[in-house]
N, C-alpha and C positions, 0 to 999 in steps of 0.2 A: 039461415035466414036472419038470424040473431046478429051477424057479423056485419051485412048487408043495412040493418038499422042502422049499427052502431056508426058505421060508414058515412051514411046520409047524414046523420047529426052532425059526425065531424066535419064533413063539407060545408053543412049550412052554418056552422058558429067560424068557419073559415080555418080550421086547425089543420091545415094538408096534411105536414112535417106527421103528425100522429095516423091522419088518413091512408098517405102513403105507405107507413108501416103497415099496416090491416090492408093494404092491397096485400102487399107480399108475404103475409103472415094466411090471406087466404090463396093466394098463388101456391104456396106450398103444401098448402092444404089441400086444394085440388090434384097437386102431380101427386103426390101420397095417396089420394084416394083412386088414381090408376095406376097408381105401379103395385097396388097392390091387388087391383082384378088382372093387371098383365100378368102378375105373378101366380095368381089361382087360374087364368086362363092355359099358363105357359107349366104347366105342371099339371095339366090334364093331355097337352101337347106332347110333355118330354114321357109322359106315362106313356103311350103308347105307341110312340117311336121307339121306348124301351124294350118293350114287349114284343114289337116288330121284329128288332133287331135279334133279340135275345130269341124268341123264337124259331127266328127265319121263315116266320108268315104273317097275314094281317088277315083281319075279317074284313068285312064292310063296315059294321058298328067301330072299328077302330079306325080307317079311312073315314066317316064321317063325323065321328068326335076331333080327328086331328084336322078337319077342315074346318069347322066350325069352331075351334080354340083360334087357331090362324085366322080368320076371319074375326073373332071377337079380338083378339093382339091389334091388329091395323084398326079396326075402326074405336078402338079405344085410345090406341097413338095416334090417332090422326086428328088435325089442327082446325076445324071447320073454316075457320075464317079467315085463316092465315094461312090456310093449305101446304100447311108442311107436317112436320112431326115433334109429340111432346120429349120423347127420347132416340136418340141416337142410336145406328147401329149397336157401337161399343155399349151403351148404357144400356140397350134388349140383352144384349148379353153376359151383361153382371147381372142382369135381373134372372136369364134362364140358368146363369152359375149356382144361383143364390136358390130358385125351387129344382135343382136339379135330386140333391139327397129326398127331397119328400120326392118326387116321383120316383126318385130308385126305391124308397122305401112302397110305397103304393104299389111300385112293379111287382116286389119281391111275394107281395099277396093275390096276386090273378095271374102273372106268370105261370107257367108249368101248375097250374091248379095249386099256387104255395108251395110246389115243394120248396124253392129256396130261398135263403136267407138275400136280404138285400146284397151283402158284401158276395157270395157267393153272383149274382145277377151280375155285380160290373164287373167281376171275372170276365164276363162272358161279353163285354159291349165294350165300343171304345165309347168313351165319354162325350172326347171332343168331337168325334162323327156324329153324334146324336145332336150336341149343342149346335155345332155346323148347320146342320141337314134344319134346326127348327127355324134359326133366323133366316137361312135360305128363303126356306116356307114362306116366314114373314114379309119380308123384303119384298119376293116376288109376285107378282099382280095384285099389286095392291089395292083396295078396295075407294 
């Protein structure tokens, strides 16, 4: 809100050149503030595609946390007014690279009731099939 002030002064004294700046200093500020729930969405996503995988089964409580992560992904990249999207395929997926270790690490404790160690878990999964399988998700019917 503080930014939004600061904004309107600089408009009404006519100073753009500084205005402009505090657009794009709060443009960044906003895509920061959703890559960082795509990140906590997509890491509740990559946990139990882990778990999936690594088990070779799913509940339902895990089908509907990984629909509702993929459903919170889309409608937080998604553009209202400009009906496209805040990041790119490529850019979802340096973001699911980047929470991929915390959900191995997160797997490694409800998996198999904890028996194993995180490194132990990606023995057992391929990486890129999970990362695959979650933009898949994304991408597809989107909200």
């Amino acid at each position: 809100m503080e930014e939004l002030l600061e904004l309107k002064d600089l408009l009404i004294s006519g100073n753009i050149s500084e205005a402009l700046l505090l657009v794009e200093e709060m443009t960044e500020m906003s895509k920061d503030d959703k890559l960082n729930k795509i990140i906590s969405f997509g890491i509740i996503l990559l946990l139990h595609l882990i778990k999936q995988e690594a088990e070779k089964r799913t509940t339902r409580s895990w089908e509907v946390s990984i629909r509702n992560s993929v459903r919170h992904i889309q409608r937080t990249n998604k553009r209202r007014k400009a009906n496209g999207n805040y990041f790119t395929q490529a850019e979802l997926q340096e973001t699911l690279e980047e929470a991929y270790q915390s959900a191995l690490e997160q797997a490694s404790l409800e998996a198999f009731e904890g028996r194993y160690e995180a490194e132990e878990i990606a023995e057992m999964i391929d990486r890129t099939k999970i990362i695959n399988q979650a933009i898949a998700l994304i991408l597809e019917n989107p909200i």
